[in-house]
C-alpha positions in Angstrom: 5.5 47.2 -11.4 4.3 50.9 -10.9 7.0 53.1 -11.4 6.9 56.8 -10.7 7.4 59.3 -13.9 10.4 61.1 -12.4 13.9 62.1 -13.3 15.2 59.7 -10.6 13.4 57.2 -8.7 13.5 56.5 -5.5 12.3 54.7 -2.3 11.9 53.6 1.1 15.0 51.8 2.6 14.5 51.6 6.0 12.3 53.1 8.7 13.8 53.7 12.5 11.5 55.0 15.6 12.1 56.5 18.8 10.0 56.1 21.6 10.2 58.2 24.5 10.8 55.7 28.2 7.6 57.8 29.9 4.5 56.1 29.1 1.1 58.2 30.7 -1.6 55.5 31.0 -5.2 56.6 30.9 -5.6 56.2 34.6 -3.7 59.7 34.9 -7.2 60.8 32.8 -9.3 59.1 34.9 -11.7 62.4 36.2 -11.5 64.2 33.2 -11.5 60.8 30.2 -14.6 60.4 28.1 -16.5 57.5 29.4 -16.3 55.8 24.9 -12.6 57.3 25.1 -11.0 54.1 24.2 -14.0 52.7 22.1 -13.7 55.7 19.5 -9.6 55.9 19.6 -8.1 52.9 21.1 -5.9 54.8 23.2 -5.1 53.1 26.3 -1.0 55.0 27.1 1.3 57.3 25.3 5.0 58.4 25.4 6.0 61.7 26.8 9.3 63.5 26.0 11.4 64.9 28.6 13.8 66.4 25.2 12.8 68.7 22.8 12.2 67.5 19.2 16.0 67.9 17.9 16.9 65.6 20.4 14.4 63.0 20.0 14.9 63.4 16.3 18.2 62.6 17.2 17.6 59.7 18.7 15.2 57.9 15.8 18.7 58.7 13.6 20.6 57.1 16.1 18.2 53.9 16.2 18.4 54.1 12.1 22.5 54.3 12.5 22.4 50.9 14.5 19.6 48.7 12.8 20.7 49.3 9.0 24.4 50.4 9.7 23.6 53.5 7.4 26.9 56.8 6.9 25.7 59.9 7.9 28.1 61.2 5.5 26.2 59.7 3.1 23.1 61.7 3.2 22.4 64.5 0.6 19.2 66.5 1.8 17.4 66.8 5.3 13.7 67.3 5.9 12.9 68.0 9.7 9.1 67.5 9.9 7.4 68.7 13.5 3.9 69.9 14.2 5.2 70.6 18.1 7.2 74.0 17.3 5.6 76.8 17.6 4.3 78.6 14.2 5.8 81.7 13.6 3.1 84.2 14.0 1.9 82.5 17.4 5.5 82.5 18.5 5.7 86.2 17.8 2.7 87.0 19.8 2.8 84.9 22.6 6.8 83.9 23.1 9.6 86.2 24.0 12.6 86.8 21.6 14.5 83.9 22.7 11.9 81.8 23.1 10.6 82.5 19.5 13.8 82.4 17.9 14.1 78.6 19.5 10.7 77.8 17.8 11.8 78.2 14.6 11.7 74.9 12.7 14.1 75.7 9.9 16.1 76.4 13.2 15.8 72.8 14.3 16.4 71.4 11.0 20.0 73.2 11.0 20.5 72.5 14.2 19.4 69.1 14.1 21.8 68.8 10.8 24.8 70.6 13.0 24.5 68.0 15.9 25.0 64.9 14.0 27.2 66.4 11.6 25.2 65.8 8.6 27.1 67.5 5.0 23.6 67.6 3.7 23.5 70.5 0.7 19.7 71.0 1.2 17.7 71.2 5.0 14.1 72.0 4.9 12.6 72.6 8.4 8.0 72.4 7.9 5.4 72.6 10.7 2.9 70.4 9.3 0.3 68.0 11.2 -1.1 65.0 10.5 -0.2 65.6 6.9 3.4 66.6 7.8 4.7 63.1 6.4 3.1 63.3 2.9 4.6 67.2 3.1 8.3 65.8 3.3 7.8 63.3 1.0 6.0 65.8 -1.7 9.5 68.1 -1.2 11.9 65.2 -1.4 9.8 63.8 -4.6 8.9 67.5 -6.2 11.7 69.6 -5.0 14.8 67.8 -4.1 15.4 65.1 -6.4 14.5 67.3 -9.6 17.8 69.6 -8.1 20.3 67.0 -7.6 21.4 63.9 -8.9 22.0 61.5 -6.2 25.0 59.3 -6.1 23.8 55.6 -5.7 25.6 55.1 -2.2 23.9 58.5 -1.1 20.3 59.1 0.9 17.7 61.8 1.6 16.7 61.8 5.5 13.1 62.4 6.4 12.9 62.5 9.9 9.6 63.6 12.1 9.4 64.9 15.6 6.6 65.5 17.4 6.7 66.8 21.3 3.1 67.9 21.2 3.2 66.9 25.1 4.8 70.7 25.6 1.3 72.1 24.0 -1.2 69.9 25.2 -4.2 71.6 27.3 -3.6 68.6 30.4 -7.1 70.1 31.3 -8.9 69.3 28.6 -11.0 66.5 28.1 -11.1 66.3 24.4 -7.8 66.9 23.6 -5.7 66.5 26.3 -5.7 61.9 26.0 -5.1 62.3 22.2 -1.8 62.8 21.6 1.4 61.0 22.3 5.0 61.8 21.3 7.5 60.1 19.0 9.9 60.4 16.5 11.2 58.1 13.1 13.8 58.8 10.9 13.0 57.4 7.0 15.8 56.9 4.3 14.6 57.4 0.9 17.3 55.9 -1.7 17.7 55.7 -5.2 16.4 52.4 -6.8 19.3 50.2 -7.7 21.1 51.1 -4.5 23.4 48.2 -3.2 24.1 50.5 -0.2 21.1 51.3 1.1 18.2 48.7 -1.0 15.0 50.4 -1.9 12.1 48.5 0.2 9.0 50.3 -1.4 9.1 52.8 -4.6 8.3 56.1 -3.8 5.3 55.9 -7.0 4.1 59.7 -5.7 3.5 62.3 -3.0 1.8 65.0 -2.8 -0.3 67.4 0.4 -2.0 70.3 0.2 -4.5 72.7 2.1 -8.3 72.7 1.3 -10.7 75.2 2.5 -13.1 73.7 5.5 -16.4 74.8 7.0 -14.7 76.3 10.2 -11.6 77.3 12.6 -10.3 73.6 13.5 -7.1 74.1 15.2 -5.6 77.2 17.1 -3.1 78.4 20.4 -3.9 79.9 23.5 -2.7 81.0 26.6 -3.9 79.1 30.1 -3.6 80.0 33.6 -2.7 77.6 36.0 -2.4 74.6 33.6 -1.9 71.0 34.9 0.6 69.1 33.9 1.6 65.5 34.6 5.3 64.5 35.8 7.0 61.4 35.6 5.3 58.7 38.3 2.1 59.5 37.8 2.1 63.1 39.4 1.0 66.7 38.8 2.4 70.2 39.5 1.1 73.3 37.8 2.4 75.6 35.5 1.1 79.6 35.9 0.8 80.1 32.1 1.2 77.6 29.6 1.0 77.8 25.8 -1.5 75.3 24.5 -3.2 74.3 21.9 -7.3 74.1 21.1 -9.0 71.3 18.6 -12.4 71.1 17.5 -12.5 67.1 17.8 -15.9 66.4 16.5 -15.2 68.7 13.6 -11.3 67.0 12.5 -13.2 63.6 13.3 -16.1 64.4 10.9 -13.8 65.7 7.9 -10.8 63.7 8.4 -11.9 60.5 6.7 -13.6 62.1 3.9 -10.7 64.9 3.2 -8.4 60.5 3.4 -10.7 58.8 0.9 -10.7 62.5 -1.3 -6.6 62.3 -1.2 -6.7 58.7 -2.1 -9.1 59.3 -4.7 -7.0 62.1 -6.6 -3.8 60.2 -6.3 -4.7 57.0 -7.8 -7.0 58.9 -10.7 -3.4 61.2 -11.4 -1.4 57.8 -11.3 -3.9 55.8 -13.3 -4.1 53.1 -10.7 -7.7 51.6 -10.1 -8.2 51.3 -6.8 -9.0 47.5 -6.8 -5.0 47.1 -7.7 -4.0 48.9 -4.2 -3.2 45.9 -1.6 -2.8 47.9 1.2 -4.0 51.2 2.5 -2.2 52.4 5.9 -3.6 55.8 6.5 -2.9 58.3 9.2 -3.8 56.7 12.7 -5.9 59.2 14.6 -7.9 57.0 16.2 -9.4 53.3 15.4 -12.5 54.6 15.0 -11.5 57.4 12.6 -10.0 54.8 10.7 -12.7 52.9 10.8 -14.7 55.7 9.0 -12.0 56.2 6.3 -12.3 52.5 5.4 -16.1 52.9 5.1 -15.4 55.9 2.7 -12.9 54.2 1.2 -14.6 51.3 0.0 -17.2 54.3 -1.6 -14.3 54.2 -4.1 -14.3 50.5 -5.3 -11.3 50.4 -2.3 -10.9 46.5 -1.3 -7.5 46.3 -0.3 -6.5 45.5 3.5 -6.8 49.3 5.4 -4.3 48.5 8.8 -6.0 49.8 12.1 -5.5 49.7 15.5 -2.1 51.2 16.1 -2.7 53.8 18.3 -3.0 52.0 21.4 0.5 52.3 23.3 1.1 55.8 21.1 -1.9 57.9 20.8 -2.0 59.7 17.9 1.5 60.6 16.8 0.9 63.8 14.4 3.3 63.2 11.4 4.7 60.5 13.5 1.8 58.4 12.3 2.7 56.7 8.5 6.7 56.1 9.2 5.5 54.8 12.5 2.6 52.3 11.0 4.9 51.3 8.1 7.7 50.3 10.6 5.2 48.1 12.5 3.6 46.4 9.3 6.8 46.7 7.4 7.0 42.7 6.7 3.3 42.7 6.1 3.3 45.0 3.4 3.5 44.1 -0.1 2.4 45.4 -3.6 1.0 48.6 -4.0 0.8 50.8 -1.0 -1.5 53.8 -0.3 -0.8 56.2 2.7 -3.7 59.1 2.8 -3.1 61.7 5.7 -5.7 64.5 6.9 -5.7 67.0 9.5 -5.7 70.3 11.0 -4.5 73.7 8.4 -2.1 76.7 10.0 -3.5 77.5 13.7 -6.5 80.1 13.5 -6.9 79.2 9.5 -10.5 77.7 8.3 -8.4 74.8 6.4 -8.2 71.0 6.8 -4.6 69.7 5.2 -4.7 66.3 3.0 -2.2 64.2 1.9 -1.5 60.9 0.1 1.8 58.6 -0.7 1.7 56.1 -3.1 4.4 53.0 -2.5 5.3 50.0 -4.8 7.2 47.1 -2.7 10.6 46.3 -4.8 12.4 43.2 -5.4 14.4 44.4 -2.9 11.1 44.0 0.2 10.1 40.1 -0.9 
């Protein structure tokens, strides 16, 4: 079995999601969807959240408390991953005090921590994308665990939030069908836990920012934005804060910056890519995914790549791993690789990759 060359190993225990109850079919998009929409992505609905992200953090925690029976008061570190809240220099310009102070997502993490009454001694609040995932689990693998020792009836909580529904351009017909929200709450665990059993070893994680051709992602302000309501409706909001994408651009580099990720992690682990079993990259789209497999296989990859998980979601942000590793979970086996790629800091000419490395345990079979 791979093992990871750290202090303390540790793993995946268990996986919980969050669905928001509003699901937003396509037929809301009907005058504005791209006639191959569903071809390229395989997005036919996705959930939008009437609660901010602490809240529907809150409720993947709450899912986690009731399928594995896990003790809050057993958890040692928080990292509160959302791409939704604000950055900090956008909030400055564009939101009042109040507002910006609210958009803060170290702010979130503590209050996310206060809410549910979590002891943890370290919170780390990160605005990260698509790569936001592979972010968390880089500081829980590179930061975290080198600082404390973990009891063995004690957890790290990874949880993701994503309300990019509060951002989205409804006017828009690139953007505005992509995205869907969600949130998943992760426990990582030592191995050797009889509290909370290690499913897949963390082996590594890592994410970083690489330079890119262009601008891909940045915020803007827009007069007399549509936005959907529950049933199907519209109203109209004066100004709105939303974000813009360059689609064609993130869809051109996305799967190469994957297969690049994939291919530094296994060269730093010394794992030949014929030994990986399963790949389950970041779900953008089935035909992104598609594209990455193709690249991929460039790379001696032959290992099972999972697709076609974006259809009642959209694309989910940093919602995307957790959420295709809860939906495989009983599928997956062996050695596990989960590359992630996608937009750098708004306004920035960088694209952010990522990669996670997993080894199923004893523990998973």
């Amino acid at each position: 079995m791979i093992r990871a060359v750290h202090p303390q190993s540790i793993g995946i225990s268990a996986i919980s999601i969050h669905e928001p109850p509003w699901m937003l079919g396509n037929d809301w998009f009907s005058d504005i969807l791209p006639r191959k929409f569903v071809q390229h992505t395989g997005i036919l609905s996705r959930h939008i959240s009437m609660e901010d992200e602490v809240a529907i953090g809150i409720r993947a925690v709450e899912n986690l408390q009731r399928e594995v029976n896990c003790n809050l008061q057993d958890c040692a570190a928080v990292v509160f991953v959302s791409p939704s809240i604000v950055h900090g220099s956008v909030a400055r310009e564009y939101l009042n005090e109040q507002q910006y102070w609210l958009k803060s997502t170290n702010r979130a993490a503590q209050e996310f921590v206060r809410r549910l009454g979590i002891p943890a001694r370290q919170v780390y609040g990160i605005n990260w994308g698509c790569s936001g995932y592979s972010k968390a689990l880089a500081i829980v693998h590179r930061q975290i665990i080198p600082s404390m020792r973990l009891r063995q009836d004690q957890f790290i909580l990874v949880v993701t939030a994503s309300r990019i529904s509060r951002i989205t351009n409804y006017g828009c017909k690139q953007t505005a069908p992509l995205f869907g929200d969600l949130a998943t709450a992760t426990i990582l665990s030592p191995i050797g836990s009889e509290k909370y059993p290690v499913h897949f070893d963390l082996v590594l994680a890592g994410a970083e920012m690489q330079a890119a051709e262009g601008v891909f992602f940045d915020y803007h302000l827009q007069e007399n934005a549509v936005v959907p309501t529950p049933g199907g409706g519209r109203s109209c909001a004066s100004r709105r804060l939303v974000f813009s994408l360059n689609g064609l651009g993130i869809a051109d580099a996305a799967p190469r910056a994957m297969a690049n990720a994939t291919a530094k992690a296994l060269r730093g682990m010394s794992i030949r890519p014929e030994e990986v079993q399963f790949f389950v990259p970041h779900q953008a789209g089935t035909g992104i995914v598609r594209f990455t497999a193709m690249k991929l296989e460039e790379i001696g990859v032959r290992g099972e790549v999972i697709n076609g998980l974006t259809g009642d979601v959209g694309n989910v942000s940093s919602c995307s791993v957790p959420y295709a590793l809860q939906k495989t979970w009983n599928r997956l086996q062996g050695t596990i690789v989960c590359p992630t790629a996608g937009v750098g800091h708004p306004g920035d000419a960088k694209l952010s990759q990522g990669c996670v490395i997993l080894q199923a345990t004893e523990a998973h079979r």
